[in-house]
N, C-alpha and C positions, 0 to 999 in steps of 0.2 A: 237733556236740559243743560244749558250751558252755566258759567261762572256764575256771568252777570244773574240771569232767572233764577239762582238758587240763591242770589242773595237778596234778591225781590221776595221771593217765595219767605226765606227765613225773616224776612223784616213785617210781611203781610199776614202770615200765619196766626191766628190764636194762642196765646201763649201757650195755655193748654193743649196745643193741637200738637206741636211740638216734638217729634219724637227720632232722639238723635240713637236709638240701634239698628236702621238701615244700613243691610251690609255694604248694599249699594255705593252709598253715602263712601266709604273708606275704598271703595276699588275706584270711581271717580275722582276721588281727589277732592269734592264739593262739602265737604263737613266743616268749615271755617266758621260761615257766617250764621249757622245754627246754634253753634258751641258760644259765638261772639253775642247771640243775641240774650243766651241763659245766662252768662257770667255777666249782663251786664244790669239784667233783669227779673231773673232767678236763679240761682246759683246752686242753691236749692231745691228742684223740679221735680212736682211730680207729677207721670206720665201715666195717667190713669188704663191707655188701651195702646196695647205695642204687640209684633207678632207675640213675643217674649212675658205677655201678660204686664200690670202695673206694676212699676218702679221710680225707687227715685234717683233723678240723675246729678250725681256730684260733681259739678265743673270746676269750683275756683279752688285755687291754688292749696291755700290754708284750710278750707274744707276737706278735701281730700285728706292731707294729712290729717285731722280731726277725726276722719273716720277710721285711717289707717291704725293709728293709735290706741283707739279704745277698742281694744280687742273683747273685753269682759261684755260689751253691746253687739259689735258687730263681726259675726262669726261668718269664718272661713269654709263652716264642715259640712263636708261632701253629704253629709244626711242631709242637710238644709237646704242643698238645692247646688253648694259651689261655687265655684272662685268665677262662673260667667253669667252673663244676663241667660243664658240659655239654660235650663236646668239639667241638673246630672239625670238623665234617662231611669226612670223606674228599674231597678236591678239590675243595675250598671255603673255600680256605685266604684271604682276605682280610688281608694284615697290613696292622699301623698303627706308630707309633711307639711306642703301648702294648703292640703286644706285642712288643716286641722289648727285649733285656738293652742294656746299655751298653757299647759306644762307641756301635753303631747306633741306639740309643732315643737318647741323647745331641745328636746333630747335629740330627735332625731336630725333637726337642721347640724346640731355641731359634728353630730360622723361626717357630716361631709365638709364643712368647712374649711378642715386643714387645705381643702384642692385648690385652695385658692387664698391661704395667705402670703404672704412678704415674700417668705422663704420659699414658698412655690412658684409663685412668679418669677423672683430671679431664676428657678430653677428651668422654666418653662421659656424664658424671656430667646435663648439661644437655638430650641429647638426650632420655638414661634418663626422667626428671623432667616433662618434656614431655610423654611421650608416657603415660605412669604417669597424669599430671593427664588426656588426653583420655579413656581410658578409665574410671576411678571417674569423671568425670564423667557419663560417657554409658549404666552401670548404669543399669537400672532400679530403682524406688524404689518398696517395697510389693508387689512382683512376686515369685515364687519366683522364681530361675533359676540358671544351672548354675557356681559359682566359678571352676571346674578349666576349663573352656571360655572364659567371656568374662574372665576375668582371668587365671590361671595360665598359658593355653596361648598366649592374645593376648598379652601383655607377652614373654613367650618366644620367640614367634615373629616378633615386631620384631626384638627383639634379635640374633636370629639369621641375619636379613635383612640387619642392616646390617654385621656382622660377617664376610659373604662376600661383600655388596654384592650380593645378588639382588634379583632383583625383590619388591618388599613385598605386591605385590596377588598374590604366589605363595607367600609365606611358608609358608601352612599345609603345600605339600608337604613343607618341611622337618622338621614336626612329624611328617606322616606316614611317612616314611624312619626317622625317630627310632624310631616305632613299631616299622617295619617290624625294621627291626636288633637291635629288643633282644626283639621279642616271643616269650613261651613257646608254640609252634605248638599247646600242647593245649588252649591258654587258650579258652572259650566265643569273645570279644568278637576273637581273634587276626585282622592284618588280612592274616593269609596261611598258607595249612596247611602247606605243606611247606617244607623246605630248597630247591628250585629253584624253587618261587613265590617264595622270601625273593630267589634271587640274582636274577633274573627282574628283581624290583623294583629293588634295587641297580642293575642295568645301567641301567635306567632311569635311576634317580639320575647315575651316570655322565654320561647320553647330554646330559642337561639342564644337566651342569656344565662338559662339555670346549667347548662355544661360551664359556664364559668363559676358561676358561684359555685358549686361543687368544689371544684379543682383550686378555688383561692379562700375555701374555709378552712381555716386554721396558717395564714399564710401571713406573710409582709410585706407583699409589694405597696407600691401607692397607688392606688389607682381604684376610681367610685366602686368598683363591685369586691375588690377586696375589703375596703373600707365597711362598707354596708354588711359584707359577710360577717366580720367579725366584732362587731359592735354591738354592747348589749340591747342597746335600743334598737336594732333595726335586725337585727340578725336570724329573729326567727318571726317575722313578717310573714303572713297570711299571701296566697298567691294575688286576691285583690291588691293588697299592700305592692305588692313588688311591681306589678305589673302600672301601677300608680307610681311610686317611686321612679321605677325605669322611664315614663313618658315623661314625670315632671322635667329630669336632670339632661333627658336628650331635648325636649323643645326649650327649658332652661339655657341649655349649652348654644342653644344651633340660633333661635328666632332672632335673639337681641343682635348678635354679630352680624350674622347675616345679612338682616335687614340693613341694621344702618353700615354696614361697608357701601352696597347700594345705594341706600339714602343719602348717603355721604357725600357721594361721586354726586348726585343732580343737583344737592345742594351747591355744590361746585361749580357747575356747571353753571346755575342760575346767576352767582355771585364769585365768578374769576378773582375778583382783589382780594379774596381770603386767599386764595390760592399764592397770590403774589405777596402778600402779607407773611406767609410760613415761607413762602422761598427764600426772602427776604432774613426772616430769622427763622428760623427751626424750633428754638425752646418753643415756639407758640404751639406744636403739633397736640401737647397734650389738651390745651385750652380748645382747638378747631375739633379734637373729637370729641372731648364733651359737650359740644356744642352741633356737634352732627347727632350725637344721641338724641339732646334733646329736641332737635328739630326734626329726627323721623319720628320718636317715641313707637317703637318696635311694638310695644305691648299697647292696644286701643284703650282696655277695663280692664278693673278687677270688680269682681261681685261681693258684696256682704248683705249676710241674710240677718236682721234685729232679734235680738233674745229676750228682748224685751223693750215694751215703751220706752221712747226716749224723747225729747225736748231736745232740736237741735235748731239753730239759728231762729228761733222764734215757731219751727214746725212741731209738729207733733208727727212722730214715726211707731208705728205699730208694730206690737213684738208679729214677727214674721214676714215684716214687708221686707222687699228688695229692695240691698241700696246699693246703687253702681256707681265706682270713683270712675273718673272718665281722664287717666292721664293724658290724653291726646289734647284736650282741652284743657288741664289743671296748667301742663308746661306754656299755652300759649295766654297765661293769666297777666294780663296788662296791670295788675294790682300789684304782681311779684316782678314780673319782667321790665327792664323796661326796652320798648319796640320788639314785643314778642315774635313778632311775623318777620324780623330781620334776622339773618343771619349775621350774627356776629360772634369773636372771638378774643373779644373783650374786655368779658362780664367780668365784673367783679369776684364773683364766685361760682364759675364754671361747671360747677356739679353738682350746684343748686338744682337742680333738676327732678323731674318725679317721673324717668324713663324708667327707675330700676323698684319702683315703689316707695314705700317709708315704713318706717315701722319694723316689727320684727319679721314682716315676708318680705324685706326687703333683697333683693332678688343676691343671691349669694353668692355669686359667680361675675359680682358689677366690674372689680377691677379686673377679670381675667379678659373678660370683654373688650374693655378698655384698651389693657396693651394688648389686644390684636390687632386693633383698628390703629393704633398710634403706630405698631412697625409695619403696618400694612403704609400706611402715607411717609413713614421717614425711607421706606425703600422706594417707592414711588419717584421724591422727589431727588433721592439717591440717583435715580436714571434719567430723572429730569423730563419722566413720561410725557407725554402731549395726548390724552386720552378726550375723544370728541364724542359725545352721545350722539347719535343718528339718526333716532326714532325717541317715540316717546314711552317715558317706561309701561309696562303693563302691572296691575296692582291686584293683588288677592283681593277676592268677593270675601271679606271676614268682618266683622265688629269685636275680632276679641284680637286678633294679629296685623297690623299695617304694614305687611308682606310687601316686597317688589319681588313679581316673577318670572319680567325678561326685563333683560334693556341692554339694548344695542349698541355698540360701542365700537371704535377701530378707535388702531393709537399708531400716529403717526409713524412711519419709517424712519 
């Protein structure tokens, strides 16, 4: 079905009929004019019959935040079903500090925090930059090859090597775990079919991380599994717990960068004058990647399960219904934005944005993310790269990730 027919479709449809968790939907690229029709019409939506069972779908801007916020209404926890429209599988409960309300969410988010404040960043900002230069240097030049693999997934998976202090020449498993935790089991390219191949694999992850925790309890390095070892809140974590924790802080680490280093590059491509606009001046790099953030929005949803009645914008929500924020649509809210569908670099307040959430799950790793994507384009325009997409990119089958998983690229001689 083409652009045009899904935006027939979303205009023809029954409002009721309505139902924006086709994974479909996010690997075509067609989710616009479905998301354009609830924010303009119900913002508010409930979708009475979805594979995913009835939910309700939160699209506009300040909604969203409204739900993110009142945390004492709208829970996080993995008993409740979890952080996706898709429920946590019957005794396959994995919690994380993401899914858990607060006090609980609370202790455990600050063991890891320090990874990514002020002082770590400068720390991290020289490593980043280094290793950013080996790779565009070592691209091939005049060559098709693949963005999302040798730049997107390799800077990512540095990064997230050295942030748990694993081995580097193993990095990619981390990538593959990332996969493994977030993927739609219907997906063609999925790297495991069932729910017990997925846990299957997690233990794995597991088996490969507890020789570290071991050897860095009672230690002082920096780095997430020292941290977590020796901190009271996290320290003696159930193997659920860890093996939760562990998937959060690598698909945490890997999805948000990844994607929009990717998403970044077509936005570019779609819209060259941004490109010429940072040539032109440089201080702009930081304002163009916040604004690539929000115009991939990496993360599709997050899920919240009611604890109870509640009265929201005139609905009534039943303790136990499903309610899904839909960032992929809250960032394109023409109520907050203005010309949401343009890329621009701008705004007034650039990281206005709801790619990293709001609230206290507000994703804790946002500014590390950031200046990866910011020295990834200031060394870019350092070489004064000439990078031409070729083909069209290919997109995860997901509704919880807005994945790119090839896209073809050469860069001029």
């Amino acid at each position: 079905m083409s652009s045009s027919d899904h935006q027939q479709r979303a205009e023809s449809l029954p409002l009721q009929a309505i139902d924006v968790s086709d994974p479909a939907l996010y690997r075509d690229d067609t989710w616009r004019p479905y998301f354009a029709r609830l924010r303009r019409e119900a913002p508010l939506h409930y979708c009475a019959d979805s594979p995913y069972g009835p939910y309700w779908a939160v699209s506009g801007y300040h909604l969203v935040e409204d739900v993110e916020i009142n945390t004492k209404v709208f829970s996080s926890q993995a008993a409740l079903g979890g952080i996706q429209i898709r429920d946590v599988p019957p005794g396959l409960n994995r919690p994380s500090f993401l899914l858990m309300d607060p006090p609980e969410h609370t202790g455990r988010r600050k063991v890891v925090k320090p990874m990514t404040n002020r002082e770590s960043l400068e720390g991290f900002s020289g490593l980043i930059r280094e290793r950013t230069r080996k790779v565009l240097d070592a691209l091939p030049r005049g060559e098709v090859f693949d963005w999302v693999d040798k730049v997107s997934t390799e800077l990512t998976g540095m990064m997230l090597a050295s942030m748990f202090d694993y081995p580097q020449d193993k990095r990619r498993q981390l990538i593959h775990w990332s996969e493994v935790a977030t993927a739609n089991l219907a997906a063609p390219d999925a790297p495991v079919r069932t729910e017990e191949e997925r846990y299957a694999e997690l233990q794995r992850m597991a088996d490969a991380f507890m020789p570290l925790w071991r050897e860095r309890t009672g230690g002082e390095n920096f780095d997430l599994i020292t941290m977590l070892a020796n901190a009271e809140a996290t320290a003696n974590m159930d193997r659920e717990e860890f093996i939760g924790t562990l998937f959060l802080l690598i698909v945490g680490g890997n999805d948000t960068t990844r994607n929009s280093m990717s998403g970044g590059l077509i936005a570019l491509r779609d819209n060259p004058h941004v490109w010429e606009q940072v040539r032109a001046d440089r201080s702009r790099v930081p304002a163009m990647v916040q604004e690539m953030i929000r115009y991939q929005t990496p993360v599709i949803h997050m899920r919240r399960t009611a604890l109870s009645d509640f009265e929201l914008q005139g609905q009534h929500i039943a303790k136990g219904d499903k309610v899904v924020v839909w960032y992929v649509s809250a960032n394109r809210d023409e109520a907050f934005f203005g010309d949401p569908e343009v890329f621009r670099i701008d705004r007034e307040k650039p990281h206005r944005h709801l790619a990293f959430g709001y609230g206290v799950h507000r994703c804790v790793g946002d500014r590390l993310a950031a200046l990866q994507l910011q020295l990834l384009w200031e060394e870019v325009l350092e070489r004064d790269m000439k990078i031409e997409i070729v083909a069209e990119p290919e997109r995860a089958y997901s509704n919880f990730i807005r994945g790119i998983t090839r896209l073809p690229v050469r860069i001029a001689a």
